[in-house]
C-alpha positions in Angstrom: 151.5 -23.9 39.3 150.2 -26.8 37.6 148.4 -24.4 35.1 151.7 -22.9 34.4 153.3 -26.1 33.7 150.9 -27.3 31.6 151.9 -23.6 29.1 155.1 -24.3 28.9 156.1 -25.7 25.3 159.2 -25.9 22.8 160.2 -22.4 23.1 159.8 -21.7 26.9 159.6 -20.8 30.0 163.2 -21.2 30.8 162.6 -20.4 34.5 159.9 -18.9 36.5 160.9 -17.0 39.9 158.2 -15.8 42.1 159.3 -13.7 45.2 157.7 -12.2 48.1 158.6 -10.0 50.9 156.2 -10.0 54.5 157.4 -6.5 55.3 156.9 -4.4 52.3 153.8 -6.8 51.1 155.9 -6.8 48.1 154.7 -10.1 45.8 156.8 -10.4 42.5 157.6 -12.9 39.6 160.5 -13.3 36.8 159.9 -15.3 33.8 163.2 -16.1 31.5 161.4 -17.3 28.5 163.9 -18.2 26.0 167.3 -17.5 25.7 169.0 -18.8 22.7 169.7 -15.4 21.0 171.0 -14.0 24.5 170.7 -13.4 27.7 167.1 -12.1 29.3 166.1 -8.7 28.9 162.9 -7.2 29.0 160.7 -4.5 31.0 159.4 -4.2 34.5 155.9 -3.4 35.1 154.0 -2.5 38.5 150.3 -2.8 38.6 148.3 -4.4 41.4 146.4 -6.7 38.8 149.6 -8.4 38.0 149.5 -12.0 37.3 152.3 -15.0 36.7 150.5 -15.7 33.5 150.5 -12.2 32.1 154.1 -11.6 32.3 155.2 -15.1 31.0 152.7 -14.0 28.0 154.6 -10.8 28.2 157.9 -12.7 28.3 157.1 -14.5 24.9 156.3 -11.2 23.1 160.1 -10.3 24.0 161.9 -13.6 22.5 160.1 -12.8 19.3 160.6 -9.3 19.7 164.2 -9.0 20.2 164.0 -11.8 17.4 162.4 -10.0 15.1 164.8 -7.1 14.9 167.7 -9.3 15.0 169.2 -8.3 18.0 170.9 -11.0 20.5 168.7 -10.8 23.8 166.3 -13.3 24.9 162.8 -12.9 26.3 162.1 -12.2 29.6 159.7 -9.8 31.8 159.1 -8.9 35.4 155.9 -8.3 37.1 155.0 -6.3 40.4 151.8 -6.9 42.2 151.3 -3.8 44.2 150.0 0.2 43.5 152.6 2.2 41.7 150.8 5.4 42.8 151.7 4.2 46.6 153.7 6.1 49.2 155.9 3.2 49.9 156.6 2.4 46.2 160.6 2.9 46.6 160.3 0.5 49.5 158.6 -2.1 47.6 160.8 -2.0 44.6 163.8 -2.2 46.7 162.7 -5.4 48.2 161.8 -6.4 44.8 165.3 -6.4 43.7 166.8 -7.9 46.8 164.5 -10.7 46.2 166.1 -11.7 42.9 169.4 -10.3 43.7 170.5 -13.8 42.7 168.8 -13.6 38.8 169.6 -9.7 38.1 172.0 -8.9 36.3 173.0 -12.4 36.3 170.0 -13.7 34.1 167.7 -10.6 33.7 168.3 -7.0 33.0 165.0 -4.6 34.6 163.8 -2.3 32.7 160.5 0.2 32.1 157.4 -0.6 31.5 153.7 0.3 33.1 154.0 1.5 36.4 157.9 1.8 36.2 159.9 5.0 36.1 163.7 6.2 35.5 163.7 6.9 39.2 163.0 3.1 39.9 165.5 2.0 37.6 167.7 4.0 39.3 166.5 2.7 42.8 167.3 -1.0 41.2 171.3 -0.1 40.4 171.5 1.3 44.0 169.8 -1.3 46.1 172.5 -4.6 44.0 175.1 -1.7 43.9 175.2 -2.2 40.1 174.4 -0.2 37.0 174.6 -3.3 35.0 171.4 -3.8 37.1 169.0 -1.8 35.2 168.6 0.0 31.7 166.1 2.8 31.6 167.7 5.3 34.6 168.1 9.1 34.0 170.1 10.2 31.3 171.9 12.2 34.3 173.2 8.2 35.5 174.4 7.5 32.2 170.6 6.1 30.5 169.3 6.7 27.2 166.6 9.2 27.1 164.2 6.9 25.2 161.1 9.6 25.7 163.2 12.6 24.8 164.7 11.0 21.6 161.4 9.4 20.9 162.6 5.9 19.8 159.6 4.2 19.1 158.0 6.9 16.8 161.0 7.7 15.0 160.8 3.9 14.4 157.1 4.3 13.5 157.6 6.9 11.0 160.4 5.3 9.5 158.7 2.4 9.0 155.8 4.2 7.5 157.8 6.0 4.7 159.8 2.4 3.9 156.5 0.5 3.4 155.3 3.2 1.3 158.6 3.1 -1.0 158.0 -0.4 -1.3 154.4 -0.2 -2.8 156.2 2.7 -5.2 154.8 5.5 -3.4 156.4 8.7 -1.9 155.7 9.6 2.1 155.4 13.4 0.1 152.2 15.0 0.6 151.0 11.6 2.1 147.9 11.7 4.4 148.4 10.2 7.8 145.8 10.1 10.6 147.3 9.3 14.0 145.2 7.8 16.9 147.1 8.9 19.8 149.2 11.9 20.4 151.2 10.5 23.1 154.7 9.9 23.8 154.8 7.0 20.6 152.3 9.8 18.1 153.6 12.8 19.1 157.3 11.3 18.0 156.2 9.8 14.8 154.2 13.1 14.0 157.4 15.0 14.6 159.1 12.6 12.3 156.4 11.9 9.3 156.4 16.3 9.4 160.2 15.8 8.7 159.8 13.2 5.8 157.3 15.4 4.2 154.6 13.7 5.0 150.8 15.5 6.1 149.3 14.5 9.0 145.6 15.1 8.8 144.2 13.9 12.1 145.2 12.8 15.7 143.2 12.0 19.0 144.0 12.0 22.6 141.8 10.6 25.4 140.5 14.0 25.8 138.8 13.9 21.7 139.9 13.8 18.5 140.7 16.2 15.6 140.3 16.1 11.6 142.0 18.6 8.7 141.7 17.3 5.4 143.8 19.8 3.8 146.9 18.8 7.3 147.7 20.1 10.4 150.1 22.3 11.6 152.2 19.6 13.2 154.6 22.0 14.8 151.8 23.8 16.4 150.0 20.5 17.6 153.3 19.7 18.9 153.7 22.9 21.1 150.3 22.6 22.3 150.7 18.9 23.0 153.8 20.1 25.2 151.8 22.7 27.1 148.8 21.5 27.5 148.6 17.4 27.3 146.2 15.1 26.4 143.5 18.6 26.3 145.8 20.1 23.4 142.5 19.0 21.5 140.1 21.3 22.8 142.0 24.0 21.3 141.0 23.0 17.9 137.7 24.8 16.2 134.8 23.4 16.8 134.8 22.4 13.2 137.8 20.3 13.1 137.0 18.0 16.7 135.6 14.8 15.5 133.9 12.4 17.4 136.6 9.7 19.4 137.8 7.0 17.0 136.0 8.4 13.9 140.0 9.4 13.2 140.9 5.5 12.8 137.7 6.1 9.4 138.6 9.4 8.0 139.9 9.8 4.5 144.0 9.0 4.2 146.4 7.0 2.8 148.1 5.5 6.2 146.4 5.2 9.5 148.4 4.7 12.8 147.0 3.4 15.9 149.5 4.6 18.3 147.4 4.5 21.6 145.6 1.6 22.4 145.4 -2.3 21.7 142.4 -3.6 20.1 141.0 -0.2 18.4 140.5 -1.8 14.9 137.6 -4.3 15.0 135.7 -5.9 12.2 133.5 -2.9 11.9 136.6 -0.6 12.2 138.2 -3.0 9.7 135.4 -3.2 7.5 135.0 0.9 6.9 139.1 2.2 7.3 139.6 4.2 4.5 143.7 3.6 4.7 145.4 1.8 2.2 148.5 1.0 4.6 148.3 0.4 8.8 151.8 0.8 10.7 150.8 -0.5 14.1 152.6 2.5 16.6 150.5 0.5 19.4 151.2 -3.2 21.1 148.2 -4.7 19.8 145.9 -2.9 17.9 144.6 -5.3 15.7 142.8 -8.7 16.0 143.6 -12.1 13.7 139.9 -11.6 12.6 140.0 -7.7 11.6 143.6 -8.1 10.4 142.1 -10.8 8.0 139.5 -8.4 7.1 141.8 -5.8 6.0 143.5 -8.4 3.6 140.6 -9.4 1.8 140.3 -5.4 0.9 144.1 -5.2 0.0 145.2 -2.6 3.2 148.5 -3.3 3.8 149.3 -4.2 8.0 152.9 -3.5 8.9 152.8 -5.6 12.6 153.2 -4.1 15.7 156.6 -5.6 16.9 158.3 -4.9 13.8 156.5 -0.8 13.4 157.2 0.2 16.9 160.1 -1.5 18.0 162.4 1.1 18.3 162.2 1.3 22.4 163.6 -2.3 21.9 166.8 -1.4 19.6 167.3 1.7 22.4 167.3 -1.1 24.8 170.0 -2.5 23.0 172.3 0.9 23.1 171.0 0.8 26.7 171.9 -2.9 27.4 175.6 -2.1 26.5 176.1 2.0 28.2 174.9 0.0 31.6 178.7 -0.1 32.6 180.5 2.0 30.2 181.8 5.6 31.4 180.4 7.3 28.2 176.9 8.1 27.4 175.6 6.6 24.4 175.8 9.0 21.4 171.7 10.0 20.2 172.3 9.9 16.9 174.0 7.1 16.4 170.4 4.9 18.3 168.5 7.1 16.1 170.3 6.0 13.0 170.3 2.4 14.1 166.8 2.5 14.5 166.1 4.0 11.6 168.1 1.5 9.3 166.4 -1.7 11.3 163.2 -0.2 11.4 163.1 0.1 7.8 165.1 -2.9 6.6 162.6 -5.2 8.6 159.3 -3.5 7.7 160.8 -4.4 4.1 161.8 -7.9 4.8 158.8 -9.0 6.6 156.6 -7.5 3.8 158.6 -9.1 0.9 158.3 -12.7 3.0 154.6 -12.0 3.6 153.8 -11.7 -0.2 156.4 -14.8 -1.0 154.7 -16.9 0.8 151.4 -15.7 0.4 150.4 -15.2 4.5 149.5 -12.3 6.3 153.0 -10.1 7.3 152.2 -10.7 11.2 152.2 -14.1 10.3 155.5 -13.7 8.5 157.0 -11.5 11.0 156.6 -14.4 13.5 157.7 -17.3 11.4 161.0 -15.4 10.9 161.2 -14.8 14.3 160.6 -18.3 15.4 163.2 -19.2 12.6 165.8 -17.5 14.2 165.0 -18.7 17.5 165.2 -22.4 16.5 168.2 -21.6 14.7 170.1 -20.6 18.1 168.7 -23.3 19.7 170.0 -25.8 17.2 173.4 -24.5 17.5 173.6 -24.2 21.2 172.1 -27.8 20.9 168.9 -27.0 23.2 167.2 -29.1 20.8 166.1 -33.3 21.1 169.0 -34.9 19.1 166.0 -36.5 16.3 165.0 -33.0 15.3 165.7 -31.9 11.6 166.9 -28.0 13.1 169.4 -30.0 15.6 170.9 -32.5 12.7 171.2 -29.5 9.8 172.1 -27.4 12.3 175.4 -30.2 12.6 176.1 -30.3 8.8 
């Protein structure tokens, strides 16, 4: 506890709530990091190498990520320490939520994340007796379908074409290479085919596959459907690459959408891209990111690319207690506006000020932040933010 004492700073932890239950062998924890912009909200995750420190890192992401995209939630994350492939999961997360009954919905919202399904979302609502409880249940309760309207790709894609606008290109014709053909690749394929633009390789865990002249994105997407992560074997033996040569072939945007921490110096140092739009959480390094500067590739940051799931959550955040479903088209618009207004604005701030546009991205978060916290006067009274926040 010490430890975690000693992390807290400016910004947060706000509170810190670990739980336990002899029974179930259910061990838990809730960190509310910051809540300036609004009240806590941010996934669930169930793994049994869960730690206090992840999820308050995990926690952080969210304030600047609901910050980011200018939407009034705070940061906050919830952490299970047990098997999610167990028999007695239902049981665990059940005493999960009666364990903080007292914080959710009051101070925290679950939601999905690793290791967390619509069923358990669902399983939260019943065990408080809430639907406020939870976002992220089946659209047949009243949640949004974020995996069948395929947020976070849309956003992805969206993102892509408005970075290329701004560097006076057109998404027409435009060569993408997609690592990962998951839920997040096989929604911004869907998308980029849509805009125009030609996707010209993708990669599952099962291999990796490489047109030059584009794929038949329609087909990939059939076979993705029927066959999974081994849609890739179906390709001729010509086209299968070897795993993560697609992050190097010859295009003019590359999208890590599986993995974090795919693009490493050496990566960095041969990626034939002109413009990266992170789909993933993560797949870049401060060193290779640098890297990719110094040879002029363009890096659109992960929490401003792919944070469509987070705008859903917003639709979501709102539906919990109304008696209408929210209205697809009107998330994907939303997330199609934000997406590309803040791939723009971060971009146009990066090259003001002359700093990377992850660096950007998280000064303008942090502004906003310290803005809310200047008016809700949660700042010392000496500060500059507190006194100009008064004028």
């Amino acid at each position: 506890m010490a430890d975690l004492l000693q992390e807290m700073d400016e910004w947060g932890p706000e509170k810190v709530v670990c739980v336990s239950d002899v029974r179930t062998g259910m061990r838990g924890v809730l960190v509310i990091d910051n809540t300036a912009r609004g009240s806590g909200k941010g996934g669930t995750r169930m793994s049994p190498t869960v730690t206090v420190a992840e999820i308050a890192r995990l926690a952080r992401v969210m304030t600047w990520k609901w910050a980011a995209v200018d939407l009034f939630h705070g940061g906050a994350k919830a952490g299970i320490n047990a098997d999610p492939s167990a028999p007695d999961k239902e049981q665990v997360v059940r005493a999960f939520a009666r364990k903080l009954a007292d914080q959710i919905p009051a101070s925290y919202v679950a939601g999905l994340d690793m290791g967390m399904s619509e069923a358990d979302a669902a399983i939260i609502q019943d065990e408080l007796g809430d639907r406020g409880a939870a976002v992220g249940a089946p659209e047949a309760l009243g949640g949004v379908p974020y995996d069948q309207l395929g947020v976070t790709g849309h956003g992805v894609a969206e993102s892509v074409d408005a970075a290329l606008l701004r560097q006076g290109r057109t998404i027409k014709g435009a060569r993408i290479a997609l690592q990962g053909f998951g839920a997040v690749g096989t929604a911004a394929a869907r998308r980029l085919h849509e805009l125009g633009a030609q996707i010209v390789a993708l990669s599952t865990v099962d291999g990796s596959v490489h047109d030059p002249d584009g794929l038949d994105v329609p087909l990939w997407l059939a076979t993705r459907e029927e066959l999974g992560d081994r849609c890739v074997t179906k390709a001729p033996p010509a086209r299968r690459i070897a795993p993560g040569d697609e992050l190097l072939v010859d295009c003019d945007v590359l999208v890590p959408a599986a993995g974090q921490d795919v693009i490493d110096e050496r990566i960095a140092q041969n990626v034939k891209a002109s413009l990266i739009v992170e789909g993933a959480n993560l797949p870049t390094s401060a060193t290779s990111r640098a890297l990719l500067a110094s040879r002029g590739i363009t890096v659109v940051p992960d929490f401003i690319a792919n944070a469509g799931g987070v705008i859903a959550a917003g639709f979501a955040m709102d539906a919990r207690r109304s008696a209408f479903r929210p209205d697809p088209e009107a998330i994907l618009r939303t997330v199609t506006d934000k997406s590309r207004a803040n791939t723009v604005l971060v971009l146009d701030a990066a090259e003001r000020t002359n700093v990377l546009p992850h660096d950007a991205a998280l000064q303008l978060a942090r502004d906003r932040v310290r803005t809310a916290m200047a008016l809700r006067g949660r700042l010392p009274h000496h500060t500059p933010d507190r006194e100009a926040a008064t004028v």
